[in-house]
PDB file of N, CA, C and O in Angstrom, chain B, residues numbered from 101:
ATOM      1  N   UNK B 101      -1.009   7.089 -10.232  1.00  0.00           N
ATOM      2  CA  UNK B 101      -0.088   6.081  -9.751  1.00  0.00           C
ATOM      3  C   UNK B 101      -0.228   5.901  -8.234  1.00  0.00           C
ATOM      4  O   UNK B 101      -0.123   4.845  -7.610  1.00  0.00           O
ATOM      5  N   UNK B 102      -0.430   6.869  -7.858  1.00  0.00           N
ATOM      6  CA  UNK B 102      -0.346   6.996  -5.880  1.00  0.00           C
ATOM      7  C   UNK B 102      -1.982   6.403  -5.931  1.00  0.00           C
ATOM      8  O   UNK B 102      -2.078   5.177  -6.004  1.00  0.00           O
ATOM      9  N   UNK B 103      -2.760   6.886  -5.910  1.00  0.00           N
ATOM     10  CA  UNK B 103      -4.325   6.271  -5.681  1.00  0.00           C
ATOM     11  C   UNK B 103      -4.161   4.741  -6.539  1.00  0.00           C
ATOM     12  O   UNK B 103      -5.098   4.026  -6.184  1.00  0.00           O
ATOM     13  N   UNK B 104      -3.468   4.183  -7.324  1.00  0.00           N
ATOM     14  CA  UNK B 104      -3.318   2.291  -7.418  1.00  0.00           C
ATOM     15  C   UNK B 104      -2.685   2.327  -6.179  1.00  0.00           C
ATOM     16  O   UNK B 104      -3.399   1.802  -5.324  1.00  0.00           O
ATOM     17  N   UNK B 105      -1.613   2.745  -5.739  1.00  0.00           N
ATOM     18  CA  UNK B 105      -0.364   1.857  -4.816  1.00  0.00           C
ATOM     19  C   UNK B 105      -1.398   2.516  -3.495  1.00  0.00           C
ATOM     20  O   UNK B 105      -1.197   1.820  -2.500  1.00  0.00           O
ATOM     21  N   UNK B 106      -2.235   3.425  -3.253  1.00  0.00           N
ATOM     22  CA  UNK B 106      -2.913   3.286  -1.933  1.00  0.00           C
ATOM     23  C   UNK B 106      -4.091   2.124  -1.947  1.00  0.00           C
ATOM     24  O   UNK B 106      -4.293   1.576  -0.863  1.00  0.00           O
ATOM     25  N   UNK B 107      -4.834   1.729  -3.003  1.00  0.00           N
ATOM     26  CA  UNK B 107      -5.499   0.901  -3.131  1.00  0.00           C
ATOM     27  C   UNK B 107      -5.045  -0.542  -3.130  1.00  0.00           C
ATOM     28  O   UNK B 107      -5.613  -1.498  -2.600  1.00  0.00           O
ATOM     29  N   UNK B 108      -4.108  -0.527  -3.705  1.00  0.00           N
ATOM     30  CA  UNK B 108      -3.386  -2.019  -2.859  1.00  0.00           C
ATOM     31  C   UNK B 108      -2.816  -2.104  -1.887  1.00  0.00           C
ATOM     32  O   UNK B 108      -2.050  -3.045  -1.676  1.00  0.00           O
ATOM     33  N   UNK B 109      -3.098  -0.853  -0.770  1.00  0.00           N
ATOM     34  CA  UNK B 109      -2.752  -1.528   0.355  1.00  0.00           C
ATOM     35  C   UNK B 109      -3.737  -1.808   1.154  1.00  0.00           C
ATOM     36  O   UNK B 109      -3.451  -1.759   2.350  1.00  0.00           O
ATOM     37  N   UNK B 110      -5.100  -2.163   0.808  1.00  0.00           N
ATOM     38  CA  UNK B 110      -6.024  -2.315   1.047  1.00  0.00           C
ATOM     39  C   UNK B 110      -6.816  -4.026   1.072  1.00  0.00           C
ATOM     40  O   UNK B 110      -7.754  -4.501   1.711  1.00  0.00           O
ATOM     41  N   UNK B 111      -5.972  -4.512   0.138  1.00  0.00           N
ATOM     42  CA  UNK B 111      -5.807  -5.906  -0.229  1.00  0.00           C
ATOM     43  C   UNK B 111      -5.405  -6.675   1.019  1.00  0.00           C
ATOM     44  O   UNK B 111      -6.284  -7.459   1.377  1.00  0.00           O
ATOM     45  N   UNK B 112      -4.402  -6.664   1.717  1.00  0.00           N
ATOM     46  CA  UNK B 112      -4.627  -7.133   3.160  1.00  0.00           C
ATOM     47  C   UNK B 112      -5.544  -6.987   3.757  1.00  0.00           C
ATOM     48  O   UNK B 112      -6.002  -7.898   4.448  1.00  0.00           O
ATOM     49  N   UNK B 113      -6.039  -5.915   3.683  1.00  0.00           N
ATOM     50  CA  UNK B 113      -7.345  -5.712   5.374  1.00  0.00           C
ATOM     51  C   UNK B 113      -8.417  -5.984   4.249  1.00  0.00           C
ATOM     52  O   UNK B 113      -9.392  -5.240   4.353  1.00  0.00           O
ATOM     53  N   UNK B 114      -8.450  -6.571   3.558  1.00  0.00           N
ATOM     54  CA  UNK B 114      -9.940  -7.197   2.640  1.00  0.00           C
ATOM     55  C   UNK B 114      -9.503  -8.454   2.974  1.00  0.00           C
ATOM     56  O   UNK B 114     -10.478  -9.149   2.687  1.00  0.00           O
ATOM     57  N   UNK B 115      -8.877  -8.992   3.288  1.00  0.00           N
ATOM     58  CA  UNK B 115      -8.578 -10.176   2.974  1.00  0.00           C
ATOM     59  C   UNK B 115      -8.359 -10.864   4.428  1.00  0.00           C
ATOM     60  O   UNK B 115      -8.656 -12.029   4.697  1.00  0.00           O
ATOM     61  N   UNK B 116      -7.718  -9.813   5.411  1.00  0.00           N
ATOM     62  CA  UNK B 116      -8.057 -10.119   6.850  1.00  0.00           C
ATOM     63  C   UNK B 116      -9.709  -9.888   7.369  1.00  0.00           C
ATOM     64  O   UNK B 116     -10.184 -10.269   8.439  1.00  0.00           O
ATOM     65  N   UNK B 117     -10.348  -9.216   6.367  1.00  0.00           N
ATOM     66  CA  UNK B 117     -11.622  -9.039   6.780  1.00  0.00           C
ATOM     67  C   UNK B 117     -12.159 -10.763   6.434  1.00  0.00           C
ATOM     68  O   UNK B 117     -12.322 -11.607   7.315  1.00  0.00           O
ATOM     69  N   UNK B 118     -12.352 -10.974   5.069  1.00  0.00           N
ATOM     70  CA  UNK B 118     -12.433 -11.906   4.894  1.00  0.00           C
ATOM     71  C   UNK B 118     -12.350 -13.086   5.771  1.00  0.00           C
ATOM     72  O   UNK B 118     -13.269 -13.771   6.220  1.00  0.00           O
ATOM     73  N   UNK B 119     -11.160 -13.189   5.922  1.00  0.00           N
ATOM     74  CA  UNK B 119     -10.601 -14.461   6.669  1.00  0.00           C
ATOM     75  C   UNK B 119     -11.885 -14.478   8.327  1.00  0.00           C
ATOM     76  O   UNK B 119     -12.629 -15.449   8.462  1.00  0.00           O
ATOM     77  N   UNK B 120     -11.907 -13.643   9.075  1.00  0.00           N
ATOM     78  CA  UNK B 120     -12.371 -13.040   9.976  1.00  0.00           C
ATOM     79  C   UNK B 120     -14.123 -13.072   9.731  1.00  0.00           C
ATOM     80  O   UNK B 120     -14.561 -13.207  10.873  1.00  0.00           O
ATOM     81  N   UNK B 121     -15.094 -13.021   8.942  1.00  0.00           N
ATOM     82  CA  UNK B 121     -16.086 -13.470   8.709  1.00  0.00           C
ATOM     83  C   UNK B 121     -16.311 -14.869   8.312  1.00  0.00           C
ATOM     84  O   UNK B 121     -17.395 -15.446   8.398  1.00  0.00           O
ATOM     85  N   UNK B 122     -15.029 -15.461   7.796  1.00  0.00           N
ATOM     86  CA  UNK B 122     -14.989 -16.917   7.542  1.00  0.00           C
ATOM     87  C   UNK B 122     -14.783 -18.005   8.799  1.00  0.00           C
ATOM     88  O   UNK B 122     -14.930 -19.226   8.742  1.00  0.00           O
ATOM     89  N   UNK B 123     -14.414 -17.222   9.907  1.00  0.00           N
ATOM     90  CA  UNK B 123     -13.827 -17.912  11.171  1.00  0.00           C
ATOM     91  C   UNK B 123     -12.549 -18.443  10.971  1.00  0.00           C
ATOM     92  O   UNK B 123     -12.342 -19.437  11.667  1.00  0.00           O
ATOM     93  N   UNK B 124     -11.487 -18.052  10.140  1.00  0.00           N
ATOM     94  CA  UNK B 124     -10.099 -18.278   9.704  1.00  0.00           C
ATOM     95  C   UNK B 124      -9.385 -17.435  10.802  1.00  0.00           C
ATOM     96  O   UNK B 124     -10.044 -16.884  11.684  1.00  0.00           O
ATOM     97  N   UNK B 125      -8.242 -17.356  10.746  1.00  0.00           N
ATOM     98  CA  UNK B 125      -7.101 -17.079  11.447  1.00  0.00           C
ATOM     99  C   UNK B 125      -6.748 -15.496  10.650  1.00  0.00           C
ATOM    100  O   UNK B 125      -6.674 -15.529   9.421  1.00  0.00           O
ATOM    101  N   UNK B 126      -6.607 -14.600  11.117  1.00  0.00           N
ATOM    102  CA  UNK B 126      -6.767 -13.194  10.641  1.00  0.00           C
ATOM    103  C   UNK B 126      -5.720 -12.651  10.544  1.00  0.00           C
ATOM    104  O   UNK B 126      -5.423 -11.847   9.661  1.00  0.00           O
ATOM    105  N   UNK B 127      -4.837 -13.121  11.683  1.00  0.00           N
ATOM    106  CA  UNK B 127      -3.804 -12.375  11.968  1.00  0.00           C
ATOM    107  C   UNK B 127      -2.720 -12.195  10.876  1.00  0.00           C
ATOM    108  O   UNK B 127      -2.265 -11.057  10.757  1.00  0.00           O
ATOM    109  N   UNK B 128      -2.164 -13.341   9.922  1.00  0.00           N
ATOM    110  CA  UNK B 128      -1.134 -13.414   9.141  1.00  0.00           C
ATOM    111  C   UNK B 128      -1.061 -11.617   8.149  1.00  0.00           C
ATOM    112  O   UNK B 128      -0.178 -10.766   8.040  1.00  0.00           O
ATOM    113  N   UNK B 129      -2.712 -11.758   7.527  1.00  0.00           N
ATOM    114  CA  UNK B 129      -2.910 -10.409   6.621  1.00  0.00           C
ATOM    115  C   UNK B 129      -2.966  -9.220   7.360  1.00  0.00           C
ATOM    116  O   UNK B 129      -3.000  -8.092   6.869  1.00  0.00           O
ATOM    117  N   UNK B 130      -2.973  -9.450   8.343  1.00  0.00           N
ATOM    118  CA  UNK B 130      -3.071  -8.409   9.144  1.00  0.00           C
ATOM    119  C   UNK B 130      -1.718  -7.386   9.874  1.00  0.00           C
ATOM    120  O   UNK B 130      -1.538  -6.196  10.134  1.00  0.00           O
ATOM    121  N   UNK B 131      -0.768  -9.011  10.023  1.00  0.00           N
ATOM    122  CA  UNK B 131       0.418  -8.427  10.251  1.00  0.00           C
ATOM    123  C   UNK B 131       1.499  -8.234   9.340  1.00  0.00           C
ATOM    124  O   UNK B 131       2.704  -8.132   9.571  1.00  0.00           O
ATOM    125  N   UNK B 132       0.511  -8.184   7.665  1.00  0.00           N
ATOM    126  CA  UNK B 132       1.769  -8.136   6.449  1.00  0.00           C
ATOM    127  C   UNK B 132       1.073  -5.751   6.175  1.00  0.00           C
ATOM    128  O   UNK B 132       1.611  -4.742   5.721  1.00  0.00           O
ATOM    129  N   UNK B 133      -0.141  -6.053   6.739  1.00  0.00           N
ATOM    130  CA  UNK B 133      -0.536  -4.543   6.168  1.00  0.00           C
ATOM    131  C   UNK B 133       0.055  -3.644   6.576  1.00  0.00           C
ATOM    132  O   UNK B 133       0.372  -2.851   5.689  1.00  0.00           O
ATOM    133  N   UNK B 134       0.458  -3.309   7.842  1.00  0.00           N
ATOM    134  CA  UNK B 134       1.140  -2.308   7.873  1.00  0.00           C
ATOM    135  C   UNK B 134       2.670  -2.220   7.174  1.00  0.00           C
ATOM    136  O   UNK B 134       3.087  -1.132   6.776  1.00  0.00           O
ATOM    137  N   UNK B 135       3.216  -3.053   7.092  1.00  0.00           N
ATOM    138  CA  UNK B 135       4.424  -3.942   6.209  1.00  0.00           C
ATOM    139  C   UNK B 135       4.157  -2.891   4.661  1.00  0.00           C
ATOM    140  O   UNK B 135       4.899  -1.954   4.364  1.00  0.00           O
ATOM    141  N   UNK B 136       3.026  -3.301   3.899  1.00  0.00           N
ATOM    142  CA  UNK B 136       2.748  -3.054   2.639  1.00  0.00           C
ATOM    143  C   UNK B 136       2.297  -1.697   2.816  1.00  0.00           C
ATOM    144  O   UNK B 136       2.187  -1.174   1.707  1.00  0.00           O
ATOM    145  N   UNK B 137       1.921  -0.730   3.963  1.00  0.00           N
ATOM    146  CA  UNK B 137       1.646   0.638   3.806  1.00  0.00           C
ATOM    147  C   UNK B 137       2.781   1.287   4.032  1.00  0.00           C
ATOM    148  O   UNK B 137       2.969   2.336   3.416  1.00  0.00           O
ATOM    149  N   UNK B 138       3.761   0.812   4.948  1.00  0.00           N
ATOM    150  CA  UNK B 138       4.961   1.555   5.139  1.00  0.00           C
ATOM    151  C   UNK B 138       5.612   1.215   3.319  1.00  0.00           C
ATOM    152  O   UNK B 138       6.252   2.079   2.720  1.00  0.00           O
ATOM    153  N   UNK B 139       5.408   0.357   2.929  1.00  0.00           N
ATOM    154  CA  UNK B 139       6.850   0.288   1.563  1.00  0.00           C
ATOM    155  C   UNK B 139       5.400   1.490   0.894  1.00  0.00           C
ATOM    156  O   UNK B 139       5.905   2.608   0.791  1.00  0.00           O
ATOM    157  N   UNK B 140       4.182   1.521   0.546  1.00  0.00           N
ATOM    158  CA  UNK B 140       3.531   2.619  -0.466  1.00  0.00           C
ATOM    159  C   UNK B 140       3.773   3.604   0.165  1.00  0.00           C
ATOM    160  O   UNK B 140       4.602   4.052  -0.626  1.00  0.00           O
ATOM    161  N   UNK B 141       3.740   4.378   0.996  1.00  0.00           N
ATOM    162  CA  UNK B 141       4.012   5.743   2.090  1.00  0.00           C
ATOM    163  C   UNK B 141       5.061   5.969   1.496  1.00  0.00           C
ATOM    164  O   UNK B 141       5.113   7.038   0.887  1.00  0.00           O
ATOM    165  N   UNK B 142       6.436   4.923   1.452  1.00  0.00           N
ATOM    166  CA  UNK B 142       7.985   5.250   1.311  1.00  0.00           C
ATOM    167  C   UNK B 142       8.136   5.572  -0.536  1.00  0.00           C
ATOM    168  O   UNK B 142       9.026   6.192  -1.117  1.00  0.00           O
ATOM    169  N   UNK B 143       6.938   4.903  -1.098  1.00  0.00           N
ATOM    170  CA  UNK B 143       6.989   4.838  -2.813  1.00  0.00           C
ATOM    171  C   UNK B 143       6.336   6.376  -2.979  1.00  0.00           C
ATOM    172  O   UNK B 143       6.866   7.213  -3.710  1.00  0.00           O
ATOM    173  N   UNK B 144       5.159   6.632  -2.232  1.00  0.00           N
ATOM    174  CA  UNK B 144       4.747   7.685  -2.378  1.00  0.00           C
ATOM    175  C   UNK B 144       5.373   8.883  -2.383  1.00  0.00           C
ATOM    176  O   UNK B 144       5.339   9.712  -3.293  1.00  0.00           O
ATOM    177  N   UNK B 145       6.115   8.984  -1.045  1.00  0.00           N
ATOM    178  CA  UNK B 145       7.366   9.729  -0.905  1.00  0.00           C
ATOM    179  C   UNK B 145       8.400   9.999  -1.881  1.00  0.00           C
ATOM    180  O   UNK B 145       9.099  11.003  -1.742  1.00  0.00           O
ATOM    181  N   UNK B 146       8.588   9.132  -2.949  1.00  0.00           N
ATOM    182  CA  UNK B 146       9.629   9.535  -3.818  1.00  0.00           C
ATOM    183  C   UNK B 146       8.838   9.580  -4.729  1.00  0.00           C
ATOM    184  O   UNK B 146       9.566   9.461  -5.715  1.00  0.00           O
ATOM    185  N   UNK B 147       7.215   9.727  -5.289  1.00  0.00           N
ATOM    186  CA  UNK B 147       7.323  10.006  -6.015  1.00  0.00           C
ATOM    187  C   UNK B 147       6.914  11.541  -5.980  1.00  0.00           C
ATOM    188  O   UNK B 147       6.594  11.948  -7.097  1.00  0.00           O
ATOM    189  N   UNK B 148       6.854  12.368  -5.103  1.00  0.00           N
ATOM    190  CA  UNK B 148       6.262  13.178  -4.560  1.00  0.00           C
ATOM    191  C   UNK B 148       7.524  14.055  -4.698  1.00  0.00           C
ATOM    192  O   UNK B 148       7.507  15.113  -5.327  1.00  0.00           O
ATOM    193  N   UNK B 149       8.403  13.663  -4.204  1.00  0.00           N
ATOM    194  CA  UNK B 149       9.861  14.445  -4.116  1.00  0.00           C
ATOM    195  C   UNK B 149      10.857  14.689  -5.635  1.00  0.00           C
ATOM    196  O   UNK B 149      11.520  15.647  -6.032  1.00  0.00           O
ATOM    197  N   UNK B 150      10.468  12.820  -6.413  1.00  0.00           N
ATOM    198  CA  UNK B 150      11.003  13.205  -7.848  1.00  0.00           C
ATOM    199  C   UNK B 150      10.822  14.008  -8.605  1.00  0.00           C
ATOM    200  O   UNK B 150       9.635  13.982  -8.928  1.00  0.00           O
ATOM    201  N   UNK B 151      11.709  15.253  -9.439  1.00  0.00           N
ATOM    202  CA  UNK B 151      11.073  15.768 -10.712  1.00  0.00           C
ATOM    203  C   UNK B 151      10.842  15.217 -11.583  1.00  0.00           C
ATOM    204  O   UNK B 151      11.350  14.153 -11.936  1.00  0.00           O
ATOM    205  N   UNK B 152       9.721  16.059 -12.304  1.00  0.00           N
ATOM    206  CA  UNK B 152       8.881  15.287 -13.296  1.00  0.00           C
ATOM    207  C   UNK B 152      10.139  15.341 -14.679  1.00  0.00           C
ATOM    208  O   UNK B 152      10.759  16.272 -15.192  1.00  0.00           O
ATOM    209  N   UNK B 153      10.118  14.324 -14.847  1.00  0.00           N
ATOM    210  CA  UNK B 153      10.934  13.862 -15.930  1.00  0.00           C
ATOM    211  C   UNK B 153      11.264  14.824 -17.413  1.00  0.00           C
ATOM    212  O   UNK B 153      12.279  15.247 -17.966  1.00  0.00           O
ATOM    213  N   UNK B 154       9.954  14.873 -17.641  1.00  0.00           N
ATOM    214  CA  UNK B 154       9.623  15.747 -19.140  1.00  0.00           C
ATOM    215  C   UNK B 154       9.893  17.257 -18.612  1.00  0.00           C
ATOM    216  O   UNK B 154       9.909  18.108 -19.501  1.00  0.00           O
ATOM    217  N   UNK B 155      10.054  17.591 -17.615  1.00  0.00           N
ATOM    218  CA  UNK B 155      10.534  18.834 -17.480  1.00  0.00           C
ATOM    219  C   UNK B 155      11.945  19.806 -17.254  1.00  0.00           C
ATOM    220  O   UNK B 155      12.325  19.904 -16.087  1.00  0.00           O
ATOM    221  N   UNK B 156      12.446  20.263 -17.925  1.00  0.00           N
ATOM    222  CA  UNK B 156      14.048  20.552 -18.105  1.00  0.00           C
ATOM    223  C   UNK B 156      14.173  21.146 -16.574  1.00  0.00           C
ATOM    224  O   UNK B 156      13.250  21.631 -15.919  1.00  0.00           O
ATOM    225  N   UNK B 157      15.459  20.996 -16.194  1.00  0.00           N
ATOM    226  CA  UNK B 157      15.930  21.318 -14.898  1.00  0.00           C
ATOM    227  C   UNK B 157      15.928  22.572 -14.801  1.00  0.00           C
ATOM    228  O   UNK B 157      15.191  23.137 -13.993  1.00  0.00           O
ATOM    229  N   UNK B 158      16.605  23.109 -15.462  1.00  0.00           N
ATOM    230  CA  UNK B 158      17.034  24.655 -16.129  1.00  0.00           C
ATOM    231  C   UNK B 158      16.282  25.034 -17.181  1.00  0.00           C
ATOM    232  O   UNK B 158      16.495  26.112 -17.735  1.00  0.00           O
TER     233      UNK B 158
END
């Protein structure tokens, strides 16, 4: 689950790359990526901290 949600945050800076070999305007994807790594970092974080479900507390 964590290696998908780090791999889509990768989708911006492909896409600012993109734009940027095309002679397009770069900046928009560029200033949503760190945006989309802070919310996976913060997803990562809970899932890291949640217990695993199937496992009894006690």
């Amino acid at each position: 689950m964590k290696l998908a949600l780090f791999g889509g945050a990768g989708l911006p800076a492909l896409a600012a790359r993109s734009r940027l070999l095309s002679g397009a305007d770069a900046r928009p994807p560029a200033r949503v990526e760190p945006a989309v790594l802070a919310v996976i970092v913060a997803l990562s974080a809970l899932l890291t901290v949640a217990p695993d479900p199937r496992r009894p507390l006690f």
